[in-house]
N, C-alpha and C positions, 0 to 999 in steps of 0.2 A: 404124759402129764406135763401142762405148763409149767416150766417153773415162776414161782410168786413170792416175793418181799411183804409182808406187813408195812402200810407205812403211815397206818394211822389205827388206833383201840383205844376212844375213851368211852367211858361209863360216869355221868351224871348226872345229878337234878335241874329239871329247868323249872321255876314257880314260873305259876299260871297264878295274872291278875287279878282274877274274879275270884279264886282261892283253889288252893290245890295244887299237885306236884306232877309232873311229866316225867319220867325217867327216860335218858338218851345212850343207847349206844350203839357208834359207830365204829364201825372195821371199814380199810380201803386197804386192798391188795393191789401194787403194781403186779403187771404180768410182764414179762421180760421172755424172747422179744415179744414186743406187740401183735397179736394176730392178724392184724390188719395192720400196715402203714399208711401212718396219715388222719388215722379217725384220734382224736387225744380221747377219748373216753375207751376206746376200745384196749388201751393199753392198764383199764385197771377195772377191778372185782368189787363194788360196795355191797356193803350189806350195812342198812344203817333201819334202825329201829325206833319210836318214840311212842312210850304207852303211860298210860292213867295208874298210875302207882298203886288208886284201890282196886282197879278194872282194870287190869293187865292185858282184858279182850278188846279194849278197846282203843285202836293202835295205828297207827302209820307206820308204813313198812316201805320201803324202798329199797333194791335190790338190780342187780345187772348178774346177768349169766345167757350163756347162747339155750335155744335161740332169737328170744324173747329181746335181749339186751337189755337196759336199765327202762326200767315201768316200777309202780307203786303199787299200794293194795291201804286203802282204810277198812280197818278190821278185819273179819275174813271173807272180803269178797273180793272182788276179780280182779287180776294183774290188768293192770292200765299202762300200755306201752306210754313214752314220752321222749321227744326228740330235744336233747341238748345237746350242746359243741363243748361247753367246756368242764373242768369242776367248780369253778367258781357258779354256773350256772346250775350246777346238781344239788351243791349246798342252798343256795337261795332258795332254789322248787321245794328241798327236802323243809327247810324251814316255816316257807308259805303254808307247806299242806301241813303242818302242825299247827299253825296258826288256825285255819280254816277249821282245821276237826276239833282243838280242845279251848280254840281262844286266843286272847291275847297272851302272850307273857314277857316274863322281866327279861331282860337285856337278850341278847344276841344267842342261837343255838353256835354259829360259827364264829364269833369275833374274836375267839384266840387261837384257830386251829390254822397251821400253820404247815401245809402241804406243799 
C-alpha cells in the first residue's frame, strides 16, 4: 500500500444563479513517494464530487486512480480520460464542468482553497 496524507476535505454549498444549490466535496491525497517522478499530478489521489442537492444523480464526478489516471464522469456515464500538468489546472476543469452541467454560479468553487 501507498502510503497518503489527506491534504484537502471540504464539504459545501455552491448557489447556482438561475436558483438552486450544488453541493461540493472534495478529498486530495498526497501519495508519498510519488509513483512516478516528475509527473506533479501523479503524486496525488482526487476524488472531488459536485451534485444537485434535490437530484443527488445528477453530478460531476472527477476522480484519478491507476490505470485510468485523473478523467471525469457527468452523472453515470463514462469515465472521460483528461490530460492536465498541474492542480491549479485540475481545479479550473473541475470547475468548468460544473459550470457546463448545472450552470452559472455565485463566486469561485476554488478561490479559497489553498493547496
Amino acid at each position: 500500500m501507498v502510503p497518503s496524507s489527506c491534504i484537502l476535505n471540504i464539504k459545501r454549498p455552491i448557489l447556482l444563479r438561475a436558483d438552486g444549490l450544488v453541493v461540493v466535496v472534495m478529498d486530495l491525497f498526497e501519495i508519498t513517494p510519488a509513483p512516478r517522478p516528475g509527473l506533479f499530478l501523479e503524486r496525488y489521489r482526487l476524488s472531488w464530487i459536485a451534485f444537485d442537492q434535490d437530484n443527488p444523480d445528477r453530478r460531476v464526478l472527477m476522480d484519478s486512480h491507476p490505470p485510468i489516471g485523473i478523467h471525469y464522469h457527468l452523472d453515470d456515464g463514462a469515465q472521460v480520460p483528461v490530460e492536465l500538468k498541474t492542480l491549479d489546472q485540475a481545479l479550473l476543469f473541475f470547475e468548468q464542468k460544473v459550470i457546463e452541467h448545472f450552470g452559472e454560479i455565485e463566486g469561485r468553487i476554488y478561490e479559497d482553497l489553498h493547496v
